[in-house]
C-alpha positions as CSV (number, residue, x, y, z in Angstrom):
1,X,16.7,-9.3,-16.3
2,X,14.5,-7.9,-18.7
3,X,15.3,-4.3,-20.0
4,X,13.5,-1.2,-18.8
5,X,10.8,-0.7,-21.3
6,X,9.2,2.9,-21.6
7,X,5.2,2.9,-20.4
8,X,2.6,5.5,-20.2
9,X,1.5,6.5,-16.8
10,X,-1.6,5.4,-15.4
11,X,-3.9,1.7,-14.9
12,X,-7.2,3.4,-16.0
13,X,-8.8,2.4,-12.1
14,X,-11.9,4.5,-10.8
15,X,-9.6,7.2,-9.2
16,X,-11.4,10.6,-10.4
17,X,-8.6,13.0,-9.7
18,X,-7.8,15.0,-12.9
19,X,-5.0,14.0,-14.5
20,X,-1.5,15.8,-14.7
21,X,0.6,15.7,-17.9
22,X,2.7,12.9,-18.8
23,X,5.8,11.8,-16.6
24,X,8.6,9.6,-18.0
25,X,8.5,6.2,-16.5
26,X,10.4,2.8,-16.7
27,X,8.6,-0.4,-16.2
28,X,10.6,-3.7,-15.3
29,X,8.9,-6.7,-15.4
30,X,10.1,-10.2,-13.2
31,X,9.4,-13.4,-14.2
32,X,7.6,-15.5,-11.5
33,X,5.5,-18.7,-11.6
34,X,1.9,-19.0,-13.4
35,X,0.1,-17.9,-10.2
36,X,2.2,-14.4,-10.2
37,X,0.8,-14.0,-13.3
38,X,-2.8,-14.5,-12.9
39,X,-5.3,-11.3,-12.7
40,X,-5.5,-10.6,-8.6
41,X,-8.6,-10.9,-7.1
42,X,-7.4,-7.1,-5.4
43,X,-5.1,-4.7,-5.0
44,X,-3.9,-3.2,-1.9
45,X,-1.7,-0.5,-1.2
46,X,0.3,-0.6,1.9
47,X,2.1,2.3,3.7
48,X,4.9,1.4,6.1
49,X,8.1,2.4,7.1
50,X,11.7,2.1,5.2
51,X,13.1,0.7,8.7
52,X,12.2,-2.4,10.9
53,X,11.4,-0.3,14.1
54,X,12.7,-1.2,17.8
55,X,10.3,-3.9,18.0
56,X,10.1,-6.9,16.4
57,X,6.2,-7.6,16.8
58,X,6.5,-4.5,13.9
59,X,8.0,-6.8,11.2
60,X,5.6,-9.8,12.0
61,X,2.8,-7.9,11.5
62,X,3.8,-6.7,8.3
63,X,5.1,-10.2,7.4
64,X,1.5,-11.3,8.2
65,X,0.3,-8.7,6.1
66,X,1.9,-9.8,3.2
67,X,1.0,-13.7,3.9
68,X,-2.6,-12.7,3.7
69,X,-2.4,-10.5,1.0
70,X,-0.7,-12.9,-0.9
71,X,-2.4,-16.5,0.3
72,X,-5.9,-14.6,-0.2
73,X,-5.5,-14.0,-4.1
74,X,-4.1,-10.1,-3.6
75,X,-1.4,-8.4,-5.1
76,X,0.6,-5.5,-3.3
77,X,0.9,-2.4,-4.4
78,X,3.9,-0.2,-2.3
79,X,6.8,2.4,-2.8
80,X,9.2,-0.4,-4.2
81,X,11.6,-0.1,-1.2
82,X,13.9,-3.5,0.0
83,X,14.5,-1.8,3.5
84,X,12.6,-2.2,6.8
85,X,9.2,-3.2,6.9
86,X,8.7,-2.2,3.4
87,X,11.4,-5.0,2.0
88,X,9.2,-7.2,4.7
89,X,5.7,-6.6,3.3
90,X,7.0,-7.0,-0.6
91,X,8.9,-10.4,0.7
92,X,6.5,-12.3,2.3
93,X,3.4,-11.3,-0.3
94,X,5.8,-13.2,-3.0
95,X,6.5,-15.9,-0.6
96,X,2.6,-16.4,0.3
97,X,2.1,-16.0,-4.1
98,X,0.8,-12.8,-4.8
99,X,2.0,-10.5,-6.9
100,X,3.8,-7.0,-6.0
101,X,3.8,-3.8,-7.7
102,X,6.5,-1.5,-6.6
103,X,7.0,2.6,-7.5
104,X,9.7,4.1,-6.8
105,X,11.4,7.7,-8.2
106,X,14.5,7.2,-10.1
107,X,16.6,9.2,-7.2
108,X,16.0,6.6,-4.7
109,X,16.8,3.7,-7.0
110,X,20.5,5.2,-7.5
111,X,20.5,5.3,-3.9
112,X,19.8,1.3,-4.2
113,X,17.4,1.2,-2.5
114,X,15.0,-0.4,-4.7
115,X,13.5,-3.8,-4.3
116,X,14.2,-5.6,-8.0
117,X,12.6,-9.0,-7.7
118,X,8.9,-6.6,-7.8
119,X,6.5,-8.5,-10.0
120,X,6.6,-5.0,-12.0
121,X,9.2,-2.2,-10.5
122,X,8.0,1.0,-11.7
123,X,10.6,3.8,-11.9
124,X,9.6,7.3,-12.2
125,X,10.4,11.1,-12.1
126,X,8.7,12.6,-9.3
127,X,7.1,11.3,-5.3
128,X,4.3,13.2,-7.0
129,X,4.0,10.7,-9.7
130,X,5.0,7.7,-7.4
131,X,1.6,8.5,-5.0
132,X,-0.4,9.2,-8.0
133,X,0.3,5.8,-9.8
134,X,0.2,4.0,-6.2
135,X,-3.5,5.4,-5.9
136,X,-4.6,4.5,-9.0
137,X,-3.4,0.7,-9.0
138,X,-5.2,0.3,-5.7
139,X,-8.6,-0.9,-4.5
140,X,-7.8,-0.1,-0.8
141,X,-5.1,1.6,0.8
142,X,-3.7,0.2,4.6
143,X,-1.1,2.4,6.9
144,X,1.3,-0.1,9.3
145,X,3.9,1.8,11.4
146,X,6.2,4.1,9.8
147,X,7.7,7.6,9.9
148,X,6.6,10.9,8.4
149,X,6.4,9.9,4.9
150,X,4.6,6.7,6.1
151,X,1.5,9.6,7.6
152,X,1.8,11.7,4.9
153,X,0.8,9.3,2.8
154,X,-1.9,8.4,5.2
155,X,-3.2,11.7,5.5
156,X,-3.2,12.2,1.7
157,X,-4.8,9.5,0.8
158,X,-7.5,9.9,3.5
159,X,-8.1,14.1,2.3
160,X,-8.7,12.8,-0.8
161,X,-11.3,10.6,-0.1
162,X,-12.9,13.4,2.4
163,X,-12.5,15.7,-1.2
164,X,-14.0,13.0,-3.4
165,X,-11.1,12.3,-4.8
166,X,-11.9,8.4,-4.7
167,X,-14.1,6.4,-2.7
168,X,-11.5,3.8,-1.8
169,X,-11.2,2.5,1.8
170,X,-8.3,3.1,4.0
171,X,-7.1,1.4,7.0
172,X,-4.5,1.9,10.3
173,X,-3.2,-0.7,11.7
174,X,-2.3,0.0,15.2
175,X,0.3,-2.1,16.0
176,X,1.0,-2.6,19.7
177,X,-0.5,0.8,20.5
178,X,1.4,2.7,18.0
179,X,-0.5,5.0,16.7
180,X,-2.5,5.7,20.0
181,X,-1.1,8.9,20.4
182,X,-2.0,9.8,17.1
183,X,-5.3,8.6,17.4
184,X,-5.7,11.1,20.5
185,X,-4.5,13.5,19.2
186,X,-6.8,13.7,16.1
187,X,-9.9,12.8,18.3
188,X,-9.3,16.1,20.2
189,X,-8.9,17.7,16.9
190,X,-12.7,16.8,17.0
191,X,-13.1,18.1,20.2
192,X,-11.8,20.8,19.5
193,X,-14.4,21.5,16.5
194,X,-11.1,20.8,13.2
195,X,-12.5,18.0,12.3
196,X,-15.7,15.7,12.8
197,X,-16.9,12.3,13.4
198,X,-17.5,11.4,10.1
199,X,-14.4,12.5,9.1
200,X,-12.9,10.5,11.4
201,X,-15.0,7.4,10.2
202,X,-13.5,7.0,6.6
203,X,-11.1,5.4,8.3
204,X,-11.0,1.9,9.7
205,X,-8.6,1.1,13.0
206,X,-7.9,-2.1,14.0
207,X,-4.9,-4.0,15.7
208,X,-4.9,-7.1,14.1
209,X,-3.9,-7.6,10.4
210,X,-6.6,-9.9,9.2
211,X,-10.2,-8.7,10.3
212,X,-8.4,-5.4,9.1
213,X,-7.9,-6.6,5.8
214,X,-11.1,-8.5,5.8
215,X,-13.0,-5.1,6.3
216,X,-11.0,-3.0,3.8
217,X,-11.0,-5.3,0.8
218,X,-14.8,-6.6,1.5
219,X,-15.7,-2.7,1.8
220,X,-13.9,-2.0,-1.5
221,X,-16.4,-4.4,-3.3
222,X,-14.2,-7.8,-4.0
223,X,-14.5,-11.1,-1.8
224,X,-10.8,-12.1,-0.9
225,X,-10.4,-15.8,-1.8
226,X,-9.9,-18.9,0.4
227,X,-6.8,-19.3,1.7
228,X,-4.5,-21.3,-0.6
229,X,-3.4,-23.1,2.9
230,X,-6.9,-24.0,4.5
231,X,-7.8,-25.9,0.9
């Protein structure tokens, strides 16, 4: 295993958020066949949650998540966790080929909880600095089921896109009704005059993981590839 190396913090993306002062980070880098290694046609960032959830129809979709993110020329961007349906997502984007890019703060990798087979594993101070870096190495940003750290991350992304922040696309993925109460509930936060419909517009809701994906990485500007398997 290659030794952490120290980086500096950032990728250089389109994100127009000033900038903080620097944060210490560690970078360590996997080695993987030639076609981990070649530039990814995109980068998205998915949210989900550090367990598997009561059903299992929650771990297939993110499974299939990672297949088309990887079989479509992608790389993943995510919080570097090897537990639940984050472990899933990271697993079966490196089975399908792609590459993933894991963050994680240095507390939780003491906790071993850290995914180490990442493409690049990205150890840092702060959350602050992990959602910052995640941000800026994605082109689109998707929410599967997950707890409250999984809709914090949600909701931050998706106020800073409302702010200006960055005029990246982000997704929910609705899996078996999941997120229908939430939905509700921030529908009659437009009824109730707290938020608006074009608010509730920036972002895209489906059920199914690949129109979804289709959408968000077609509305960030890139064309996903073909398919590795249908060639």
């Amino acid at each position: 295993m290659a030794r952490p190396v120290q980086t500096r913090q950032g990728h250089g993306q389109r994100r127009r958020a000033a900038q903080p002062g620097p944060q210490r980070q560690h970078l360590v880098r996997r080695h993987f066949p030639e076609v981990r290694r070649v530039k990814p046609a995109f980068s998205v960032c998915v949210y989900c949650g550090s367990r598997p959830g009561q059903s299992a129809v929650f771990a297939d979709t993110a499974r299939a998540v990672g297949h088309w993110i990887g079989g479509h020329g992608g790389q993943l961007v995510y919080g570097g966790g090897n537990n639940g349906l984050m472990g899933t997502v990271a697993d079966a984007t490196l089975e399908a080929g792609g590459r993933v890019i894991g963050v994680i703060p240095k507390a939780l990798v003491e906790k071993e909880w850290a995914k180490t087979d990442c493409t690049e594993l990205h150890v840092v101070d702060t959350m602050h600095t992990r959602k910052q870096m995640m941000a800026e190495r994605a082109d689109t940003f998707l929410a599967l089921p997950g707890g409250i750290g999984t809709m914090e991350e949600l909701f931050e992304v998706w106020t800073w896109r409302q702010l200006g922040y960055h005029d990246k696309p982000v997704g929910l993925l609705n899996v078996e009704g999941y997120y229908d109460s939430l939905i509700a509930f921030l529908r009659h936060s437009v009824a109730q005059g707290f938020m608006n419909d074009w608010l509730m517009n920036l972002v895209k809701i489906g059920d199914a993981p690949g129109p979804l994906l289709t959408d968000l990485v077609q509305a960030a500007g890139f064309a996903p590839a073909p398919n590795l398997k249908s060639i």
